[in-house]
C-alpha positions, 0 to 999 in steps of 0.5 A: 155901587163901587165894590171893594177889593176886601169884599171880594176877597172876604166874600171868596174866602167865606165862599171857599171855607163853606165849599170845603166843609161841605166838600169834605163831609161829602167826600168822608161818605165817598170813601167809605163807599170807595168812590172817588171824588171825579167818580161823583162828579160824573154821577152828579152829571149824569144826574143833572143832564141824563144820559150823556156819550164819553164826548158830552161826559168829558166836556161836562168834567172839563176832562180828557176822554181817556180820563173819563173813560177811566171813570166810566169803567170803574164806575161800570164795574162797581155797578153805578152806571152802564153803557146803551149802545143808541137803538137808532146809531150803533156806533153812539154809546151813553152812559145811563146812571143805575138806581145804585148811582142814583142812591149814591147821589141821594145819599151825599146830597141828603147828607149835606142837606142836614148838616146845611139844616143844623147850621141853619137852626142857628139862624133866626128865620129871616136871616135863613131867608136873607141867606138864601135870597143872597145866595141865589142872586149871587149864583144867578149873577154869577151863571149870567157873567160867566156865560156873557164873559167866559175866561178868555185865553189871554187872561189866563196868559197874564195870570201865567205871567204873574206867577211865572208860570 
């Protein structure tokens, strides 16, 4: 089946618009606690994989260590997370989330879900369940090209080229 360019383009715009309303509610909740988006993604990190070292953090946050050690720091200080030297290799130190990261997590999280679930009490419920089935073979597709067909350098040099970057 051909894809058209303007279902591409209608497809990344709903997508976006959605992602920033989203967004945007969940960082009105981080300011009122004083947590900076990068600081949140950090926590959701540590939530999804666990304990990690400022190595696996950065590679996680596609960031420069110093960045993220900046992170780590704040993050510390404001009793969110804390550094365990290994018990078994002195020299590796991981980042454990504390149980008031965790809240911070829960809570934004919770808070998105029901805002989610009063947009979805518009829907009739097979239309939920249409929104979800296509929703979730649009993100498995996604994570499937994406890792048989990461952006290679080259494509980003043309795309430098295109706005004279």
């Amino acid at each position: 089946m051909e894809v058209t360019q303007g279902l591409s383009r209608q497809l990344e715009e709903a997508i976006r618009r959605s992602n920033t309303v989203i967004y945007r509610r969940g960082r009105s909740i981080l300011a009122e606690m004083g947590i900076s988006n990068p600081q949140f993604n950090a926590l959701l990190t540590l939530n999804e994989f666990g304990p990690l070292t400022m190595g696996e953090l950065c590679k996680h946050l596609l960031t420069a260590c110093s960045t993220a050690t900046d992170l780590a720091d704040r993050l510390e200080r404001d009793g969110l997370v804390e550094r365990v030297r290994d018990s078994k290799d002195r020299r590796i130190v991981r980042m454990h989330m504390l149980s008031k990261g965790e809240d911070v997590v829960e809570l934004v999280i919770s808070e998105r879900r029901r805002f989610l679930d009063k947009v979805l009490l518009e829907f009739k419920s097979e239309e939920q369940a249409q929104a979800l089935e296509s929703f979730e073979l649009l993100a498995d597709r996604m994570e499937c090209l994406d890792k048989d067909h990461p952006v290679q350098f080259v494509e980003v040099k043309d795309i430098k080229k295109r706005v004279n970057f």
